[in-house]
C-alpha positions as CSV (number, residue, x, y, z in Angstrom):
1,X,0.0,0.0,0.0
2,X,2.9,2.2,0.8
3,X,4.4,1.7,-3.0
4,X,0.7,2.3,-4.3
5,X,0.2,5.7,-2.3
6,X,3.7,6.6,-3.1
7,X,3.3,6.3,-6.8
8,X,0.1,7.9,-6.4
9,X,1.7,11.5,-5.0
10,X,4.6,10.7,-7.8
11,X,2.3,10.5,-10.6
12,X,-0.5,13.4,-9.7
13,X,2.7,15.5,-8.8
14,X,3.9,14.5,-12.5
15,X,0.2,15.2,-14.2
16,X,0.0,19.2,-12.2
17,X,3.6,20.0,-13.5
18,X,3.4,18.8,-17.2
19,X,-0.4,19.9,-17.2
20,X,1.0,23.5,-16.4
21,X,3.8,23.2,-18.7
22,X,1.3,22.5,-21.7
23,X,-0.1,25.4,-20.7
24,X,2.7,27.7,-20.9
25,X,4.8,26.3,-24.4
26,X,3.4,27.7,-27.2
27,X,3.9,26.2,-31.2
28,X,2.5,29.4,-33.0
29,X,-0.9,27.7,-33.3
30,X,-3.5,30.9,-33.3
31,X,-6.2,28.3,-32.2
32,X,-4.2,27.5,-28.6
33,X,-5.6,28.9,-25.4
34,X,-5.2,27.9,-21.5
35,X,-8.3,25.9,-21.9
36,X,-7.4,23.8,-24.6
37,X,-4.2,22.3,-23.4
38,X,-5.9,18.7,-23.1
39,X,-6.5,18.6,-27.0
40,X,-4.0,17.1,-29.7
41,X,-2.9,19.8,-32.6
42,X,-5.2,17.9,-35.2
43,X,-8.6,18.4,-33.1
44,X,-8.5,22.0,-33.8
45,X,-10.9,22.7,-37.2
46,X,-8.6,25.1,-39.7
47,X,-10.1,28.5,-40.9
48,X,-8.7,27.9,-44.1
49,X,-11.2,26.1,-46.9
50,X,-7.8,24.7,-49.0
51,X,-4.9,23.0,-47.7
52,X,-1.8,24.8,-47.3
53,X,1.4,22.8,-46.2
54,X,2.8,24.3,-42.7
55,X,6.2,25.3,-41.9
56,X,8.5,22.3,-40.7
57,X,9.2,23.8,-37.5
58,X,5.5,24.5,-36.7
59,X,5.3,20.9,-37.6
60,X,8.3,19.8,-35.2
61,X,6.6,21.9,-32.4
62,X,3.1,20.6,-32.8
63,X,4.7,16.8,-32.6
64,X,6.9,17.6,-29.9
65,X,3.3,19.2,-28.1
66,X,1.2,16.2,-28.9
67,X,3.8,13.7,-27.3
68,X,3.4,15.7,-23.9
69,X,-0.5,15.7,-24.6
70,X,0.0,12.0,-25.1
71,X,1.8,11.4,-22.3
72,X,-0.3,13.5,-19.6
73,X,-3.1,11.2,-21.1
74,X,-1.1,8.3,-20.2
75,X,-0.2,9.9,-16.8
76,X,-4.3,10.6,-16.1
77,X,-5.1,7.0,-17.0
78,X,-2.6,5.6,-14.7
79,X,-3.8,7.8,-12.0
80,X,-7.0,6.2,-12.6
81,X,-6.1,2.8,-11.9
82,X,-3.9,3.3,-9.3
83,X,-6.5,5.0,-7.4
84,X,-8.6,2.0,-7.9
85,X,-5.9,-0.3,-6.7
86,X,-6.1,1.9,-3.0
87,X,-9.2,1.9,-2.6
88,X,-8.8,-1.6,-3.2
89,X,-6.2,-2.0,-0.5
90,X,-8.1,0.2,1.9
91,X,-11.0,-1.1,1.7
92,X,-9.3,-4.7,2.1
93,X,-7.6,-3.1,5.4
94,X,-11.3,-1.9,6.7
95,X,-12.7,-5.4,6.0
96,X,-10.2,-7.4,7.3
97,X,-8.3,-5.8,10.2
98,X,-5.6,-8.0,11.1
99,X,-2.2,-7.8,10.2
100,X,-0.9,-9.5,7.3
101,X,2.3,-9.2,5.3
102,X,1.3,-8.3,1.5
103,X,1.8,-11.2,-0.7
């Protein structure tokens, strides 16, 4: 339980720093904003009715933004189940109050 809750702090620790520094890089996008951090480059719709190719380091920055997206989507899932796997554990220490070694 102790490795659980420690990962826990480590990984919602992880998820307010990266979530904050999505927030603050910016590629050159004019469609960015504070509230859409969570989204991948290619959700936002383009103004333009014909395709025009984009500069290759727009390109590099927009990759480099959607790996961190990716991986703070990674870090939120993983949150997720290790929260279930303490309540898990704490609810297992409610029920059965004795003293065991974990397995």
């Amino acid at each position: 339980m102790f490795t659980i809750s420690s990962l826990l702090i480590l990984f919602i620790l992880t998820f307010k720093f990266l979530s904050s520094y999505i927030k603050t890089i910016r590629t050159g996008d004019p469609n960015e904003n504070n509230l859409t951090y969570w989204m991948f480059s290619y959700d936002f719709k383009s103004q333009n009715k014909e395709w025009v190719p984009e500069d290759k380091k727009l390109l590099q920055r927009k990759r480099a933004r959607n790996f961190l997206v990716f991986l703070l989507y990674i870090i939120a899932f993983s949150i997720f189940l290790l929260l279930n796997s303490f309540t898990a554990h704490l609810l297992d220490v409610i029920v059965n109050p004795e003293f065991s070694y974990p397995v």
